[in-house]
C-alpha positions in Angstrom: 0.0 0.0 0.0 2.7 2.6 0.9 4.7 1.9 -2.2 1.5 1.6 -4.4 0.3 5.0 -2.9 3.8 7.1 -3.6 4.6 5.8 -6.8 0.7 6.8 -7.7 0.8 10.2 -6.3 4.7 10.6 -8.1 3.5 10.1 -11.2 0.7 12.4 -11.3 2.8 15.2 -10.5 5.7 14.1 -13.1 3.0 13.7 -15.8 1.8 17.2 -14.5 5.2 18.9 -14.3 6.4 17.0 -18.1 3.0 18.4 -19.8 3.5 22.2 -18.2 7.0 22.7 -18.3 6.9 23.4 -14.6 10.8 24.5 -13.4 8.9 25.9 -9.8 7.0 24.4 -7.4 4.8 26.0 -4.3 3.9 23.5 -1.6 1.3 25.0 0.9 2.0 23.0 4.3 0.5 23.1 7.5 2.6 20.3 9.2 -0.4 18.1 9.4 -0.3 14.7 7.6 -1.1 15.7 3.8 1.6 18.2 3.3 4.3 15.8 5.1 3.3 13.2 3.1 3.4 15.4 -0.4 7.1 16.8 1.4 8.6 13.3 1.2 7.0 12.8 -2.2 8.5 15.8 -3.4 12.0 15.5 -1.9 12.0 11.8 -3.0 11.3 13.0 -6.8 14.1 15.6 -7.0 16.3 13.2 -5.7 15.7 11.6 -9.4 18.6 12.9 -12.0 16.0 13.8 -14.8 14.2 16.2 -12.0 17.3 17.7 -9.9 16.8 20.7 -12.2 13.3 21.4 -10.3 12.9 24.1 -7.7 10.5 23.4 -4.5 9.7 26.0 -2.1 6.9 25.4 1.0 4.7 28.0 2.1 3.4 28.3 5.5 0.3 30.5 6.9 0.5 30.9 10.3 -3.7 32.1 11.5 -2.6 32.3 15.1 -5.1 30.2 16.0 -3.6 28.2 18.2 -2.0 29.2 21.5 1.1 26.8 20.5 1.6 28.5 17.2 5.2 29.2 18.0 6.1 25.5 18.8 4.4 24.6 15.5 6.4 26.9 13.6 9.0 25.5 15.0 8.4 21.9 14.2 8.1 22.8 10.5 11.2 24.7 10.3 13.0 22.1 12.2 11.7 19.2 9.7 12.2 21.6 6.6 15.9 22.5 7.8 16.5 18.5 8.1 15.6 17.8 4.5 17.9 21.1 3.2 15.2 23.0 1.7 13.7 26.5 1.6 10.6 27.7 3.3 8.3 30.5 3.8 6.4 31.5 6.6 3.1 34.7 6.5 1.6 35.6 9.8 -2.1 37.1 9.4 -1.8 39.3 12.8 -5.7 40.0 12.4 -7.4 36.2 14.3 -10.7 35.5 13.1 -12.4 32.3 13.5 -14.4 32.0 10.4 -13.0 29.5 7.9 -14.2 31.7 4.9 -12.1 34.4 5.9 -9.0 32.4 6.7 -8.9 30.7 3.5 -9.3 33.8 1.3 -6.6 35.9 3.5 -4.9 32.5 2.9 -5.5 31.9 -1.0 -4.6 35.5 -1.2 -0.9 35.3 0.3 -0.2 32.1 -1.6 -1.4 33.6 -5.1 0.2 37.0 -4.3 3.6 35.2 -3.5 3.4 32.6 -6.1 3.1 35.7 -8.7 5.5 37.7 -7.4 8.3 34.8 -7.5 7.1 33.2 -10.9 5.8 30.3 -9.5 4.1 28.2 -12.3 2.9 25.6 -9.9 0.7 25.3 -6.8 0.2 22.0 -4.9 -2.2 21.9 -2.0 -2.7 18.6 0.9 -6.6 18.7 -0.3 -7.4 15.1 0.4 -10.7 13.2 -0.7 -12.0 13.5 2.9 -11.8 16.9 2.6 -14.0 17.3 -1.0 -16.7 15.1 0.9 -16.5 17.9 3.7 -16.6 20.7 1.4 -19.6 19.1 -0.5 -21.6 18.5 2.8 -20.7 22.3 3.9 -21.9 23.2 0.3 -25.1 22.1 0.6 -25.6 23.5 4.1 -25.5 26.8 2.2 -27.5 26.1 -0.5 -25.1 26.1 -3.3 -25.5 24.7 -6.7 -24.8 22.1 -8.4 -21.4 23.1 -10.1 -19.9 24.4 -6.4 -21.1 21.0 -5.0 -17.5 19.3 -6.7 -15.4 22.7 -6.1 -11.7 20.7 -5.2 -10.4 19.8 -8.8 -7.6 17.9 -9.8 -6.0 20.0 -10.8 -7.2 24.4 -12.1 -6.0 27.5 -13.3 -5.7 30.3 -10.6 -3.9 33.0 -12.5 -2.6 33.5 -16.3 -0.3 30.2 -16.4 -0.2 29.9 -12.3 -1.7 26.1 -12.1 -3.1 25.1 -8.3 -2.8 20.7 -8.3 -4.2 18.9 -5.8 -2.6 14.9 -6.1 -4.1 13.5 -2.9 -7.6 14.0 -3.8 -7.6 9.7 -4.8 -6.7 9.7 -1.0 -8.8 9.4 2.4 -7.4 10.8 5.4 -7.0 7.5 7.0 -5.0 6.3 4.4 -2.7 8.8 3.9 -2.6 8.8 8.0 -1.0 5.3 8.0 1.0 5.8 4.7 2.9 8.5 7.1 3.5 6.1 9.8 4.5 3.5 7.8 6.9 6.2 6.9 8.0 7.4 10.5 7.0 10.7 8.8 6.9 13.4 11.5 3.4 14.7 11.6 2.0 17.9 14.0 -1.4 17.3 15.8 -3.6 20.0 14.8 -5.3 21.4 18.0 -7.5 23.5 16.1 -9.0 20.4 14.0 -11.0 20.4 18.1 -12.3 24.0 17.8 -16.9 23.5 17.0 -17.1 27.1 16.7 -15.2 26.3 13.2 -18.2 24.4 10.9 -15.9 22.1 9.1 -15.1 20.5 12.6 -18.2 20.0 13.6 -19.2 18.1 10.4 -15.9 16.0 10.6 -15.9 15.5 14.3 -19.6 14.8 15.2 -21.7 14.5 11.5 -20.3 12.2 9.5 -19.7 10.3 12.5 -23.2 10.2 13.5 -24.6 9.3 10.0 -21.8 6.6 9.5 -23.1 5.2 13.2 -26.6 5.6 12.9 -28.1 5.9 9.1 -25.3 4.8 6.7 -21.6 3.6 7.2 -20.8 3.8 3.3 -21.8 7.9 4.1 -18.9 9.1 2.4 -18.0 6.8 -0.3 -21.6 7.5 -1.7 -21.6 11.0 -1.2 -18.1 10.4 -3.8 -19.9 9.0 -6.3 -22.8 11.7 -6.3 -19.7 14.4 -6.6 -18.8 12.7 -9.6 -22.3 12.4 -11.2 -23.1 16.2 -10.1 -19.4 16.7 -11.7 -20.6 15.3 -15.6 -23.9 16.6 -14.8 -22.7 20.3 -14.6 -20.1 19.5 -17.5 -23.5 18.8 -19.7 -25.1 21.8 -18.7 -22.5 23.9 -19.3 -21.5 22.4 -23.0 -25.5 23.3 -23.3 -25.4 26.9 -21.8 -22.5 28.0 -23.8 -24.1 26.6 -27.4 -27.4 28.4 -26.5 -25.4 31.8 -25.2 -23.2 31.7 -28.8 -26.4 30.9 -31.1 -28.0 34.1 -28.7 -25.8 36.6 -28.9 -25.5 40.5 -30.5 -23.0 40.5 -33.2 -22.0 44.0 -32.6 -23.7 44.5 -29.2 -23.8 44.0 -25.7 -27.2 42.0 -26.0 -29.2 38.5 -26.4 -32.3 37.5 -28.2 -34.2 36.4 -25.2 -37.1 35.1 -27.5 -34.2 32.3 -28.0 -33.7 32.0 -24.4 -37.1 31.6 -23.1 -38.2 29.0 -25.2 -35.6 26.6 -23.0 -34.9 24.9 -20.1 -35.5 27.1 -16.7 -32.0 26.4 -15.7 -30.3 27.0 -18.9 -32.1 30.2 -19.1 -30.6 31.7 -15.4 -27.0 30.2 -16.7 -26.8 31.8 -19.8 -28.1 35.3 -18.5 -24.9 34.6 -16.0 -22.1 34.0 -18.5 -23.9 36.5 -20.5 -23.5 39.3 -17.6 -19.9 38.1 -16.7 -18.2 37.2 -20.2 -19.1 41.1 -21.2 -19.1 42.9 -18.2 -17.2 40.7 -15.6 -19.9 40.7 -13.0 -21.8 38.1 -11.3 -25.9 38.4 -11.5 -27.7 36.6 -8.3 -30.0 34.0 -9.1 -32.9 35.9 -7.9 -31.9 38.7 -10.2 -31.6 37.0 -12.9 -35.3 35.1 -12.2 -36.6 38.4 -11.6 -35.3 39.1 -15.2 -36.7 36.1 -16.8 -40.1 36.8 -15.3 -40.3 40.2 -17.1 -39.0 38.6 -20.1 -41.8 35.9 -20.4 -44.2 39.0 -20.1 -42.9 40.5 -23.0 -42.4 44.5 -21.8 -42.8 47.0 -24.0 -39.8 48.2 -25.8 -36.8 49.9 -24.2 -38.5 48.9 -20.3 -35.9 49.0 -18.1 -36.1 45.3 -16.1 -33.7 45.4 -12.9 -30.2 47.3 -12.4 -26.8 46.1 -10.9 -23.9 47.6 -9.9 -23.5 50.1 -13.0 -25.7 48.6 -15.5 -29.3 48.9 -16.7 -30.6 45.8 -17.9 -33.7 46.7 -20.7 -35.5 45.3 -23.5 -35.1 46.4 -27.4 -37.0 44.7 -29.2 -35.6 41.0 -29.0 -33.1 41.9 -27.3 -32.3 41.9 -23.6 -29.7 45.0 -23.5 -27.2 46.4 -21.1 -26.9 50.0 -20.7 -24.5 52.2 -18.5 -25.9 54.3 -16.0 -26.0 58.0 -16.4 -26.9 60.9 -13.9 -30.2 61.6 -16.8 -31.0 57.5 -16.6 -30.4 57.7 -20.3 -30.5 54.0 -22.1 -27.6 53.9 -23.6 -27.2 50.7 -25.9 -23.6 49.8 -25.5 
């Protein structure tokens, strides 16, 4: 199994960093099991003659969460100044509790710094525990289908700034025992304790309870409906984007929405969305964008301004659902 499991995990990043061209690499590390693990796979490639060329760098954000931060710190420098390589280590001095926050200060730093020392390459611990967490937290909130299977392989963050995330094959538990089997030295995480942070409590006491009381295969199943929901979206989207081309002004910032309305509810709110963000990079809610359909099926008179965002007038002309800029007059102005 450990064998089976590195060699696996080492070959997805080789095929990853032989396709790209990828001379840098970020690791993001916490000192928890995933990011040892992906260390010693890592170290163990550049140890290979046709990679000794590749640079590794490990990125650390400290969220001062913990009231043994400093030993932690500690721990990972220790481990990284063992195995003679280079790390980094960001601070956020403002503590919050809210996972949200934490991970876009974090996301942020990583980005920033991966741009600003030409970084091609981003590889995160995300393991296949955590894309069942994310998918149980997702639909706590309500999302959608496409944010239901969020963790990808592997996605483009930034220009040619890749983010890859190998261990997503993995489970926890596995890659837990892979590390002992290893005598890999890994840091106890006393915040994975702190219920006030939701992702605990579904880890800690949820799936737990559902794998104890209403279905022990919880999370393998939950898997396989990430992966249906995953092709699912894939269809709709192949769909939204033929209907939003076949749709589209030639010259204007517009849609024939008597080509919209005649389809599928859900394509309709989709295409009004890449619609609003391919021309004017913004995101329309969902219940702005159903408030728009509504006035479309009642077929306003011409030029009837429908709903507003940000800086835009959305309006009907003719067959078309327009965009307009706002003025101080509330001109229409068909852009």
């Amino acid at each position: 199994m450990k064998k089976l499991n590195l060699e696996k995990i080492e070959t997805l990043v080789t095929s990853f960093i032989d396709k790209y061209n990828i001379q840098k690499i970020l690791l993001t590390i916490s000192g928890g099991q995933d990011s040892i693990y992906l260390i010693k796979i890592l170290e163990k490639l550049k140890k290979k003659s046709y990679y000794k060329h590749l640079q590794t760098s490990y990125i650390y954000v400290d969220h001062q969460w913990k009231s043994n931060s400093k030993k932690q710190i500690k721990h990972i420098i220790n481990y990284i100044t063992i195995i003679n390589a280079n790390i980094i280590i960001y601070q956020i001095n403002k503590i919050t509790l809210s996972e949200d926050e934490c991970r876009k200060y974090r996301y942020n730093i990583i980005l920033q710094h991966a741009i600003k020392y030409k970084f091609k390459l981003i590889i995160t611990g995300h393991n296949s525990t955590d894309k069942v967490e994310t998918c149980l937290q997702n639909l706590i909130k309500g999302s959608g289908i496409e944010s239901l299977n969020n963790l990808a392989m592997k996605s483009k963050v930034f220009q040619k700034i890749f983010i890859l995330r190998p261990l997503l094959k993995l489970n926890r538990t596995t890659i837990y025992w892979s590390c002992k089997k290893l005598y890999l030295p890994i840091w106890s995480d006393s915040t994975n304790y702190f219920y006030k942070i939701q992702r605990n409590r579904i880890r800690q006491e949820f799936v737990p309870y559902i794998k104890q009381y209403l279905h022990k295969n919880i999370e393998s199943n939950i898997k396989f409906l990430i992966n249906n929901y995953h092709y699912q979206n894939e269809y709709i989207k192949q769909n939204v984007i033929k209907l939003y081309l076949k749709s589209k002004h030639k010259k204007r910032t517009a849609i024939n929405y008597t080509k919209i309305n005649k389809q599928n509810f859900v394509l309709q709110i989709k295409t009004i969305q890449l619609f609003c963000f391919h021309n004017l990079q913004i995101y329309l809610e969902t219940q702005k964008i159903i408030k728009v359909i509504k006035q479309l099926n009642k077929k306003l008179i011409n030029s009837s301004k429908i709903v507003s965002h940000s800086n835009f007038n959305f309006f009907i002309h003719k067959n078309w659902l327009c965009v307009s800029i706002k003025t101080s007059k509330t001109i229409l102005k068909f852009i």
